[in-house]
C-alpha positions as CSV (number, residue, x, y, z in Angstrom):
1,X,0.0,0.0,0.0
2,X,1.3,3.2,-1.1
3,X,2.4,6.0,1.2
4,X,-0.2,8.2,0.5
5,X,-2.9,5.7,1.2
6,X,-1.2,5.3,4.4
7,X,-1.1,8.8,5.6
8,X,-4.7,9.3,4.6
9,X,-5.7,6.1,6.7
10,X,-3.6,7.3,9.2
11,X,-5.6,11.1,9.5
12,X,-9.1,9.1,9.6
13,X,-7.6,7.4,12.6
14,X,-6.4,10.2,14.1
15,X,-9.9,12.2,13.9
16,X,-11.0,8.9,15.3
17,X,-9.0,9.4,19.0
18,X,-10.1,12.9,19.0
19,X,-13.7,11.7,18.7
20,X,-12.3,9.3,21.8
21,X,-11.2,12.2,23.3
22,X,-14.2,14.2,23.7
23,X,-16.0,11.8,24.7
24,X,-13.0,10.6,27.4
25,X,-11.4,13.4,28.4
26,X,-8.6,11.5,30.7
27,X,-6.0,12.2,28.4
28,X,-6.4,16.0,29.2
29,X,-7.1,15.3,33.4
30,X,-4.0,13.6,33.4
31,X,-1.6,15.8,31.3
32,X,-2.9,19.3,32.7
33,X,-5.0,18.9,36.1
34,X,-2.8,16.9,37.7
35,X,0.6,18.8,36.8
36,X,-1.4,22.0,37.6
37,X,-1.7,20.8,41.3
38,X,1.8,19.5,41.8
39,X,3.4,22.6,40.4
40,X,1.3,24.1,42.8
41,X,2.4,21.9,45.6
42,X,6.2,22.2,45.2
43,X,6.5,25.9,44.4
44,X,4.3,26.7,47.3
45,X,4.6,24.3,49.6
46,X,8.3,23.0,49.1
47,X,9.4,25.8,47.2
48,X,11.4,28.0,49.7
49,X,12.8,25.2,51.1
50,X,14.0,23.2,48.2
51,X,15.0,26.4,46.2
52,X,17.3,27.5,49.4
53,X,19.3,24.4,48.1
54,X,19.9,25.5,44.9
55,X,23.4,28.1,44.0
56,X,24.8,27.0,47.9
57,X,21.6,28.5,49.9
58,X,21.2,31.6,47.5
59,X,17.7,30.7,45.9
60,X,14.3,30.6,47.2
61,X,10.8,29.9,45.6
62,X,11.1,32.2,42.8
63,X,14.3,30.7,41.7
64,X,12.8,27.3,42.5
65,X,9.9,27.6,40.1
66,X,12.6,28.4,37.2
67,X,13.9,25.2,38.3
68,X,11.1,23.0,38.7
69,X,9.1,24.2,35.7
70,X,11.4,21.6,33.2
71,X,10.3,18.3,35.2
72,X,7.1,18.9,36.0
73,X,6.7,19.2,32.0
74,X,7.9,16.1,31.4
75,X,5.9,14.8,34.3
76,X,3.4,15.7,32.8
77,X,4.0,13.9,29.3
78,X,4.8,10.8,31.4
79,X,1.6,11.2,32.8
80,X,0.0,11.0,29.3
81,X,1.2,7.9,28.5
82,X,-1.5,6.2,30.8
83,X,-4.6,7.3,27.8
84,X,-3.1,5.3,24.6
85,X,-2.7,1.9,26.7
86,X,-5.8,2.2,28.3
87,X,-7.7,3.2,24.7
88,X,-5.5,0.5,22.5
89,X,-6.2,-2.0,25.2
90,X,-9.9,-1.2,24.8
91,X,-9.6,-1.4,20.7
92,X,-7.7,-5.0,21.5
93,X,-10.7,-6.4,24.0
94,X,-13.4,-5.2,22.0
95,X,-12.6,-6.6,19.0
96,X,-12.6,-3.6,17.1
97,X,-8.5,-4.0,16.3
98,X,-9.7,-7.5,14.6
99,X,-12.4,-5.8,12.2
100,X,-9.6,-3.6,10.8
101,X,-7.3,-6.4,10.0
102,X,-10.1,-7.0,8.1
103,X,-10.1,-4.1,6.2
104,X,-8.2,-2.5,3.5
105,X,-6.6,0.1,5.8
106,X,-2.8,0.5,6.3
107,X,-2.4,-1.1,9.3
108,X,0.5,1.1,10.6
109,X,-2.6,3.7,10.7
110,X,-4.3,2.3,13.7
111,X,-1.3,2.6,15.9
112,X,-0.3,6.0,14.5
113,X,-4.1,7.4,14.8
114,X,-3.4,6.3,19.1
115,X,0.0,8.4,18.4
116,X,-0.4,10.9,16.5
117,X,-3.8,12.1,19.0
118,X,-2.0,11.6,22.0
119,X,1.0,13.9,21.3
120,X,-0.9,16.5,20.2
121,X,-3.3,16.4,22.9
122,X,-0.2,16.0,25.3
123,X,1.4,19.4,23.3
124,X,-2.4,21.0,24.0
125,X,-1.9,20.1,27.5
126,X,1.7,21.7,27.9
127,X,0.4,24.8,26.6
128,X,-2.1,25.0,29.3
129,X,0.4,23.8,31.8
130,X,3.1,26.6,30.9
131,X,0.7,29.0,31.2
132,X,0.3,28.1,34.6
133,X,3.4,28.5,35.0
134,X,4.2,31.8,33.9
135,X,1.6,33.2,36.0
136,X,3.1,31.9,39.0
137,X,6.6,33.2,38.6
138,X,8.0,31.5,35.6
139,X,10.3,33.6,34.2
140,X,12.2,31.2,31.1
141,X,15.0,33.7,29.6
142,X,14.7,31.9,25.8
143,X,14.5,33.6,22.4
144,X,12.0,32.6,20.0
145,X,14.4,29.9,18.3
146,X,14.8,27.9,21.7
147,X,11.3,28.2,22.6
148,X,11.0,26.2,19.4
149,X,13.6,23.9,19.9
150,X,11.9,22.9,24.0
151,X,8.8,22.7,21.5
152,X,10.6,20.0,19.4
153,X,12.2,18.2,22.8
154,X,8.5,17.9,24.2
155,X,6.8,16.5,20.9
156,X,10.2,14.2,20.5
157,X,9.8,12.7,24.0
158,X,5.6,12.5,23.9
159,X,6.4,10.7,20.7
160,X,8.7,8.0,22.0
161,X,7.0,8.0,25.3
162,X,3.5,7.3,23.4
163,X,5.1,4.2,21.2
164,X,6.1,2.8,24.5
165,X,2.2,3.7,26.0
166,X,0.6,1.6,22.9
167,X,3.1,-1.0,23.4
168,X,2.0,-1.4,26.7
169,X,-1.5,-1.3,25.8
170,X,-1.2,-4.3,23.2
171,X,0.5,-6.3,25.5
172,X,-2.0,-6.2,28.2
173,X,-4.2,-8.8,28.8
174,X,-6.9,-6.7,30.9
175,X,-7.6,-2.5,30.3
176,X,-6.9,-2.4,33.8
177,X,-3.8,-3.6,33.7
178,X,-3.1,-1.7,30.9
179,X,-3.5,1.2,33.0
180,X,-1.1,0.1,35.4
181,X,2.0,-0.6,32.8
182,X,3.0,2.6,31.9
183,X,2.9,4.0,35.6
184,X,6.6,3.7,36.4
185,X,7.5,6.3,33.7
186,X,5.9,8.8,36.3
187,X,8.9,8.4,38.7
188,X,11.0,8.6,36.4
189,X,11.1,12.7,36.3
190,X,11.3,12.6,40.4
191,X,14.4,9.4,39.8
192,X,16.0,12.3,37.9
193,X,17.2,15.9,38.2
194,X,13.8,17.5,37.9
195,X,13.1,18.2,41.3
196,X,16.2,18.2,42.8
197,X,20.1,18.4,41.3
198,X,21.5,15.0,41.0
199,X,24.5,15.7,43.3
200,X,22.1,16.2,46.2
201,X,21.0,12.5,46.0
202,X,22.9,9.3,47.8
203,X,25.9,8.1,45.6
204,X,23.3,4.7,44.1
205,X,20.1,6.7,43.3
206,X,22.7,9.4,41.9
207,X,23.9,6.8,39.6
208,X,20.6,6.1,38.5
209,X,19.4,9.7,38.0
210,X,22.3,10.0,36.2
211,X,22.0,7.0,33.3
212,X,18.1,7.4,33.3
213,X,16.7,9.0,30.1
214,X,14.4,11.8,32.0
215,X,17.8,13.1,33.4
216,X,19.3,14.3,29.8
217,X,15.3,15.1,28.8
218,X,15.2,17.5,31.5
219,X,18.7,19.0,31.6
220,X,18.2,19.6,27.8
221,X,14.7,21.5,28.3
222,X,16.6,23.9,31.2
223,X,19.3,24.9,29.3
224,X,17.0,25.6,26.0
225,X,14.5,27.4,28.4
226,X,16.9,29.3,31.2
227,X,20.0,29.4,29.4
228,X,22.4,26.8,31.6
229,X,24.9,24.3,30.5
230,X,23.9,22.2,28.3
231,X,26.5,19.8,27.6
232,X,25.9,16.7,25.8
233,X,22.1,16.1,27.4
234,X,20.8,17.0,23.7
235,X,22.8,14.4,21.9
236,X,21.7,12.0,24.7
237,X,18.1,12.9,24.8
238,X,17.7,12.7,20.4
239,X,19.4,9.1,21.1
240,X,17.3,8.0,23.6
241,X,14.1,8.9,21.7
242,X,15.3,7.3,18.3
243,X,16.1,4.2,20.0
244,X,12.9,4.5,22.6
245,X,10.9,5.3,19.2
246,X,12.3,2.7,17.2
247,X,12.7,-0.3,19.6
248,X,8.9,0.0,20.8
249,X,7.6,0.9,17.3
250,X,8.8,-2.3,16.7
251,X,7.6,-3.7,19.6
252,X,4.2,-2.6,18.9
253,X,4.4,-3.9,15.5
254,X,5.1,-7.0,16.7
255,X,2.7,-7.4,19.0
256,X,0.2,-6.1,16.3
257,X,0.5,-8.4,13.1
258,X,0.2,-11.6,16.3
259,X,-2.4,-14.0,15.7
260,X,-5.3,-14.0,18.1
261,X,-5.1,-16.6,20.3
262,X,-7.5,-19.6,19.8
């Protein structure tokens, strides 16, 4: 099947999730209400503490905010990840994922109809979310150029995250499990150097935070949006969405083109 015929199958699909989507609005509970409240809680409740941490004892809950703003954005499109394997585990128990084997559809356009609507709902979301943001004390020091290039970090990481989500949601046997599956992507953000530097941590979880994908992610959004070091976290944050991307795409794939089970 040609490549045209693919992306056209693949743009009925996708006005199929937003259909979904208004109907289930979880995707957008989870992506802006729930990130709304924890910004909320760790710039106002934790935020002069854990910002008089930061530059030896200098900052406070203003400069903590700046600080914060990077992982609780990605918290948030970890958080997302829950609506694609809860909705592809529903298309897999309810037979609907059979009937379209059936038809003469591109079948790479069901899965990228579950992608292609979460990231943009997830980008939707962020909007909302930095908003929030700025009105609390937000104060990002980027030009227009690296406000577009945070853009492209965001979609890159919702994208790899979502092929992991649908992976998940395939591979469950139940929709409630397939809600559960995705889950410990959420600690990842809080495993990293979004709440706190990794230095402050013990010397194992340090390790961790250090060699954990969400570390580079976040590092790479605070440089683009406050202007510090940068260092090789955006070469390691393009790798580890091209091989996230490309190892559950396949994954997915996989578990797609399986026969049903007798």
């Amino acid at each position: 099947m040609s490549t045209s015929y693919a992306v056209h199958d693949s743009m009925t699909m996708l006005r199929r999730q937003f259909v979904h989507m208004r109907r289930y609005p979880v995707t957008i509970f989870l992506v802006v209400v729930i990130p709304i409240v924890m910004l909320l809680l760790f710039v106002y409740v934790f935020g002069a503490t854990l910002g008089a941490g930061l530059n030896a004892g200098s900052g406070g809950r203003a400069e903590y905010v700046n600080y914060v703003v990077p992982g609780i954005l990605l918290m948030a499109v970890a958080l997302s990840a829950q609506g694609p394997a809860i909705s592809v585990a529903m298309d897999m128990s309810e037979g609907i994922i059979a009937r379209f084997k059936t038809m003469a559809i591109a079948r790479v356009s069901v899965l990228s109809g579950h992608v292609l609507g979460n990231v943009i709902s997830t980008m939707l979301g962020l909007v909302v979310l930095i908003g929030v943001a700025l009105l609390i004390g937000f104060r990002p020091s980027a030009n227009p150029m690296e406000w577009l290039a945070a853009i492209g970090v965001l979609a890159m990481v919702s994208y790899a995250v979502t092929w992991f989500s649908v992976g998940c949601g395939l591979a469950a046997k139940t929709v409630e499990s397939a809600s559960n599956l995705p889950t410990p992507l959420i600690l990842l953000p809080f495993l990293g150097s979004g709440f706190v530097p990794t230095e402050s941590m013990p010397p194992v979880l340090g390790w961790f935070a250090e060699f954990q994908p969400f570390t580079p992610f976040g590092e790479t959004l605070r440089a683009l949006l406050m202007g510090t070091p940068m260092g090789n976290s955006g070469l390691l944050t393009v790798a580890w969405c091209v091989a996230i991307t490309l190892v559950c795409y396949l994954w997915s794939k996989r578990l797609y083109n399986r026969d049903p089970s007798p």
